[in-house]
N, C-alpha and C positions, 0 to 999 in steps of 0.2 A: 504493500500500500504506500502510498503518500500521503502524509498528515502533517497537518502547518499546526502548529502549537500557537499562544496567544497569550501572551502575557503582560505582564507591567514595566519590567527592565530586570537585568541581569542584575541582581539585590540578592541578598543576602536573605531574604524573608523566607519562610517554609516554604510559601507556594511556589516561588520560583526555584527554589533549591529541588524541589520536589520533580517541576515540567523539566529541568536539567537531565536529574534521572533518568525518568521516564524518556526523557528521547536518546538517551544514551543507549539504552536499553533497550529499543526498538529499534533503533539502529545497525545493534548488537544480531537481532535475528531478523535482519534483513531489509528492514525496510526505510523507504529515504522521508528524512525527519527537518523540516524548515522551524525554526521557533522566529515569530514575530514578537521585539518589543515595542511596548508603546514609547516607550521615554528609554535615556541613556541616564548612566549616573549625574553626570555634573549638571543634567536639566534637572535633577529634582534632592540633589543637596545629597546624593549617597557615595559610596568610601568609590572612589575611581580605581584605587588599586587591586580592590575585591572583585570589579570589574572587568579588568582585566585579564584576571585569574578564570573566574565563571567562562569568558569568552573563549579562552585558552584552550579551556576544560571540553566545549563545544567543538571547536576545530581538530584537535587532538583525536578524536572518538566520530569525524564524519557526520556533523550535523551542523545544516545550514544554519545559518541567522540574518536576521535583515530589521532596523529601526524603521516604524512607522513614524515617529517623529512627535515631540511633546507638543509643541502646537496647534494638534489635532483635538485636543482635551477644550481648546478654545473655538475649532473650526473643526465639529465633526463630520462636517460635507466632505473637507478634506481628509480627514480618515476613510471615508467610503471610497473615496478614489483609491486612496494607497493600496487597500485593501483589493479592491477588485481587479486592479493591477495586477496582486500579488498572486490572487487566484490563475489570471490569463495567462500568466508566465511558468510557475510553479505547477497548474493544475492540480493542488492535493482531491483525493477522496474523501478525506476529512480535516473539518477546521473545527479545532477544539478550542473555545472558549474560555478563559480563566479571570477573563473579567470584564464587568457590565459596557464597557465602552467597548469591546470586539464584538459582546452580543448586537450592540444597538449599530454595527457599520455592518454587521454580516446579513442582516433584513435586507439590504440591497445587494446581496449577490446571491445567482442563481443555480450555479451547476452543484456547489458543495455540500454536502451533510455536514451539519454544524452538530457539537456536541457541548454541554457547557456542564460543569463543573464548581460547583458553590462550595467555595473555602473557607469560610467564616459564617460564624452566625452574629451579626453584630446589633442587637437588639435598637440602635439606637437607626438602623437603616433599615424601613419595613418600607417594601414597595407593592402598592396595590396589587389584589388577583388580575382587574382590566391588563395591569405591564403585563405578564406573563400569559396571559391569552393571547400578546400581540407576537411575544416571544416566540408562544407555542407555532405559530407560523413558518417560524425557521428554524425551530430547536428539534430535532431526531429525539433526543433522551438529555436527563440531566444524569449527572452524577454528583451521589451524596458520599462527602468523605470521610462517614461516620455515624452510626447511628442518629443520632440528634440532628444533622444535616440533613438524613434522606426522609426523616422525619417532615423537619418544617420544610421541604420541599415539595415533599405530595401534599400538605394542606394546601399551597397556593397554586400546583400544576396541574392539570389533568393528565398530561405526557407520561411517557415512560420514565422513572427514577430507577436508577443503580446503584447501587452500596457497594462503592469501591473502598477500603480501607484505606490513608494515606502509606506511605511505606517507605523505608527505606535502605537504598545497597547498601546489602552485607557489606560491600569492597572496601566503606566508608566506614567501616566500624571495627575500634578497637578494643576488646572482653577483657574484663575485668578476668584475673585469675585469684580466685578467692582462696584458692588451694595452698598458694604460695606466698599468700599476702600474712606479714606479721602483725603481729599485737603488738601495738606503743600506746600505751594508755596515757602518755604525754604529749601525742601529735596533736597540732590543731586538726580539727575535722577541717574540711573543705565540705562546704554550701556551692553547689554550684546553681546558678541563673542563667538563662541564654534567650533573649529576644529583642527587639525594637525597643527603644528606649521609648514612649509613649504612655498612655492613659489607658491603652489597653492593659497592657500589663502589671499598673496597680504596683509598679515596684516600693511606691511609698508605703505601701504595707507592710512589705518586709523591713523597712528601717522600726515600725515600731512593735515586731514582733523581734527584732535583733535588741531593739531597746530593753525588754522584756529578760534575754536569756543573755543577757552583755556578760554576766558574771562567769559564762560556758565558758571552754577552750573550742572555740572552733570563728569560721573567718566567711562572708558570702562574698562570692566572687560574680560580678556583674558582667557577663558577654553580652555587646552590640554598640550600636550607634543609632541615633536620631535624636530628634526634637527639642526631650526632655531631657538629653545630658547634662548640660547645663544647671538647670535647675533641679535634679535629681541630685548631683554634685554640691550643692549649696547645702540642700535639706541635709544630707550626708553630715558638713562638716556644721551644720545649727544644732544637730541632733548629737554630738560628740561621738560621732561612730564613725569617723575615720580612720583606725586602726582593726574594725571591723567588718565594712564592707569596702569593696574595691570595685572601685569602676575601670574596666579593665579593654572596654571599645571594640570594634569589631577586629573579630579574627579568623585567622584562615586554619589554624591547628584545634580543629574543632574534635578530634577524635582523642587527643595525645590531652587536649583541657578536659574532656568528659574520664575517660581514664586517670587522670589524675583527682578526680572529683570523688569524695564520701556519698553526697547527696545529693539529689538535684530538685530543683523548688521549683514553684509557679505561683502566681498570687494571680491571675489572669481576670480579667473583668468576664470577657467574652473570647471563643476559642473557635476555631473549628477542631483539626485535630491536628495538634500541632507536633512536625517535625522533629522538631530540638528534643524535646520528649519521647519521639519513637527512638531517636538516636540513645539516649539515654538509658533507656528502655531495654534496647537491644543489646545493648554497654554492659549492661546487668547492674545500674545503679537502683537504688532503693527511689520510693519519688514521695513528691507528699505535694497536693497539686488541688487549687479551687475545683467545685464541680461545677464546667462550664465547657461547652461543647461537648467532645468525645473525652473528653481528659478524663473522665471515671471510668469512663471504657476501656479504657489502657489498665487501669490502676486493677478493676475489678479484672479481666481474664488474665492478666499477668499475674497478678497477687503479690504485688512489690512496692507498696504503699500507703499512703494515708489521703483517704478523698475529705476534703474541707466543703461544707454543703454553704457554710456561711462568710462573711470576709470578716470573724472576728480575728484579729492580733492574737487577744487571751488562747482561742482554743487553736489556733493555728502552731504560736509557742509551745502550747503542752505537749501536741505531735511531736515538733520537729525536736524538741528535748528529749523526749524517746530516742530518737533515730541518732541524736546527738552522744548522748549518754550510753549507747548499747549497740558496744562493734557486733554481736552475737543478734540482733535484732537487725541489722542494717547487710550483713551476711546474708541471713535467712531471705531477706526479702531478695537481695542481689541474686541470691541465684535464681530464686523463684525467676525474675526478670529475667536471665539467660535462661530457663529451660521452658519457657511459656508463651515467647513472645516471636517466636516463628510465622504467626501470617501477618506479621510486619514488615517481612522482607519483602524486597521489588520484584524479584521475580514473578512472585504472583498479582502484582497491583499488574504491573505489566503486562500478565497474560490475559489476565481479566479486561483488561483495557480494549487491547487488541480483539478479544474476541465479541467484546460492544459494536467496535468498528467496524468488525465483518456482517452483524448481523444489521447495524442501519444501512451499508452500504445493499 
């Protein structure tokens, strides 16, 4: 087949880390794989040298790419063009949507089966059933990347929904060996965090759940970039927890940071099902994670966890002092995570994927 991917730019976010995969991987068993972004880094304030890596990563492994251009976000007439363009030239079989501004240029082109894909559930974006009857026009199936996703999907679709699980390559993942790992009952713990510096992710929560257990021996350690650095970093040194969390910016040794990690946290407002976490997951770290998206989903069939139903500090602290306090607790769960967490791999998002494609084409 030929399939054009559709995304937002070559970023460090799940979703795109995720359509990377995925077209590595179907490229892997044969088939020619184009990824459209909307936007480049330096149009929308993201790390350029992360950027250049992701692209690297794409050329390296045989998969096209080509920028639609950020100005499009202002002139989506002019998206429609690029797009239908991109169709005449490319010819895919399918064009997989990975965000609302691809669905809304792909209504004016005609020969392609479109498929779209909902990554988030962001409570604060609710768009009417009318959008998605206009959608269902051009849309073959949607795909849900996680219970909760394919959920509020069939309430506002009448289309076909898929429960594709998000996933991600083994090849990117480095296992914790719990077999050979000592007892220092005087190491700091490592807290690991990995997302978007933003209000999604609620990271001011963890400053006063750190405030809470400051008297522990242990350290959270903050992966990403955006927005709220800034002022995440203020709150930080107002709150006197500068020598206990670290803002630490985006990085490319995501596998060699999760391996070196005790714990891994979430305090997430809203989720779909996020990567950083499957990573983790598959890492064989213990997690302890708001219940928001698919994030309980992970937590409950892996059984490597503690799901928070609420965004208090008080009871979020009391977990994570568990996991803090009891290498013998943080063990048990870590393997659980390496022996449980198998249809997380890409292999099968992959297969699943592809065999979607075969049957709308």
């Amino acid at each position: 087949m030929k399939i054009t991917h559709f995304i937002s730019s070559p970023a460090s976010g799940g979703a795109e880390v995720y359509v990377k995969d995925l077209s590595i991987a179907m490229v892997k068993l044969g088939h020619a794989v184009h990824i459209l972004f909307l936007s480049n880094a330096s149009d929308i304030g993201r790390d350029c040298l992360y950027e250049e890596k992701f692209l690297t990563d794409l050329t390296n492994n045989g998969v096209e790419y080509s920028f639609i251009g950020n100005k499009v976000r202002k002139n989506p007439f002019l998206g429609i063009i690029q797009l239908r363009k991109h169709i005449k030239n490319f010819k895919p079989n399918i064009l997989h949507c990975h965000l609302y501004y691809a669905l809304i240029f792909s209504l004016f082109t005609k020969t392609t089966k479109v498929i779209y894909t909902h990554h988030s559930i962001n409570p604060s974006i609710i768009f009417p059933k009318l959008f998605y009857r206009m959608l269902n026009l051009k849309v073959s199936a949607y795909v849900g990347i996680c219970n909760a996703c394919t959920n509020m999907l069939k309430t506002i679709t009448s289309n076909s929904v898929v429960k594709i699980d998000n996933a991600v390559s083994i090849n990117r993942i480095k296992k914790k060996d719990y077999k050979s790992e000592a007892h220092d009952s005087s190491r700091e713990i490592n807290v690991l965090m990995i997302g978007r510096l933003t209000q999604q992710k609620n990271y001011d929560m963890i400053l006063d759940v750190v405030d809470l257990l400051k008297g522990l021996k242990f350290v959270v350690n903050i992966a990403g970039e955006g927005p709220e650095f800034n002022l995440l970093k203020e709150n930080v040194i107002a709150s006197n927890l500068s020598g206990k969390v670290n803002l630490i910016g985006n990085v490319s040794n995501i596998p060699d940071l999760i391996n070196d990690a005790d714990i891994f946290a979430m305090t997430s407002k809203w989720e779909g099902l996020p990567i950083s976490l499957i990573e983790a997951t598959l890492s064989g770290l213990p997690t302890i994670v708001t219940n928001v998206g698919g994030c309980a989903e992970i937590s409950h069939e892996c059984v490597n966890g503690f799901v928070m139903d609420d965004f208090s500090p008080v009871e979020y602290a009391r977990k994570l002092r568990l996991l803090i306090e009891s290498m013998t607790l943080r063990r048990s769960l870590g393997e659980n995570a390496l022996n449980f967490s198998g249809n997380y791999e890409l292999t099968m998002a992959a297969s699943k994927h592809l065999t979607l494609y075969q049957e709308v084409i």
